[in-house]
C-alpha positions as semicolon CSV with decimal commas, in nm:
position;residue;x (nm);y (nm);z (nm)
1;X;10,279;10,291;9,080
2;X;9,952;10,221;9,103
3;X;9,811;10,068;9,430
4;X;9,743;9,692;9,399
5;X;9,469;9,592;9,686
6;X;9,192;9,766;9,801
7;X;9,312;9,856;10,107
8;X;9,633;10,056;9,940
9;X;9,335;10,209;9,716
10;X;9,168;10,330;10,023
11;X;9,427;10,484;10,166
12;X;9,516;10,661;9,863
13;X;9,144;10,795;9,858
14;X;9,188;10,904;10,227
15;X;9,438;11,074;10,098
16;X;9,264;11,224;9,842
17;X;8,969;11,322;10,039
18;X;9,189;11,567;10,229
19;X;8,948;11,631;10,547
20;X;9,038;11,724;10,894
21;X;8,854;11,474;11,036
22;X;8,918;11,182;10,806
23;X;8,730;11,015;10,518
24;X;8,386;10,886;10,564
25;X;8,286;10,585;10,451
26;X;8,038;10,709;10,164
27;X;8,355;10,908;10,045
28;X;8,605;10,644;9,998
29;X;8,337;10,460;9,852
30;X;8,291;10,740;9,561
31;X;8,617;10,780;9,493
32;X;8,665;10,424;9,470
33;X;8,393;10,410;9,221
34;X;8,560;10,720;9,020
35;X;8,883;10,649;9,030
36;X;8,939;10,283;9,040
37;X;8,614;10,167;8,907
38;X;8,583;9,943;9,216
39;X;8,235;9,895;9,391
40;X;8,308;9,561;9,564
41;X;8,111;9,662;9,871
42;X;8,218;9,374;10,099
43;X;8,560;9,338;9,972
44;X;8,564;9,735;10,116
45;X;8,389;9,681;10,387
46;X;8,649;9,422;10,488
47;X;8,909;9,604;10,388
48;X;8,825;9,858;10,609
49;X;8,777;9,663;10,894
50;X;9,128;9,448;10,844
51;X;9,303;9,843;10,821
52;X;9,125;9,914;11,126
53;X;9,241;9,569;11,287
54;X;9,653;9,613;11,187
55;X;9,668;9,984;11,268
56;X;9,658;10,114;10,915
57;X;9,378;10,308;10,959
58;X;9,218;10,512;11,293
59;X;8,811;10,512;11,287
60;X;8,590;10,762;11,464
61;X;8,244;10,655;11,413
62;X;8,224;10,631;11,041
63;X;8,504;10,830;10,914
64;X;8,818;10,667;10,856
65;X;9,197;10,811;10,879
66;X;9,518;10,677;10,812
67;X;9,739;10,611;11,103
């Protein structure tokens, strides 16, 4: 199934990313573009944030994991 908002798709390329210390922002953003062809950047950028903001997603600095 694929993932229907942009926050499921940024999980999924958090996922994807597979690094130790999470995904950083320029990452998700690529594999957005590759995968999904989705370059919205404020429809990310506030997807990121609302993830942040219900516990979805942990930040350190600019790298992003899921919770």
């Amino acid at each position: 199934m694929a993932p229907k908002t942009v926050l499921d798709k940024i999980v999924v390329a958090i996922r994807a990313v597979q690094d130790c210390k999470g995904a950083s922002r320029q990452a998700v953003v690529k594999y957005l573009k590759a995968e999904f062809a989705c370059d919205n950047a404020t429809a990310i950028k506030s997807a990121l944030k609302k993830g942040v903001a219900t516990g979805k997603l942990t930040q350190q600095g600019q790298s992003f994991r899921v919770a």
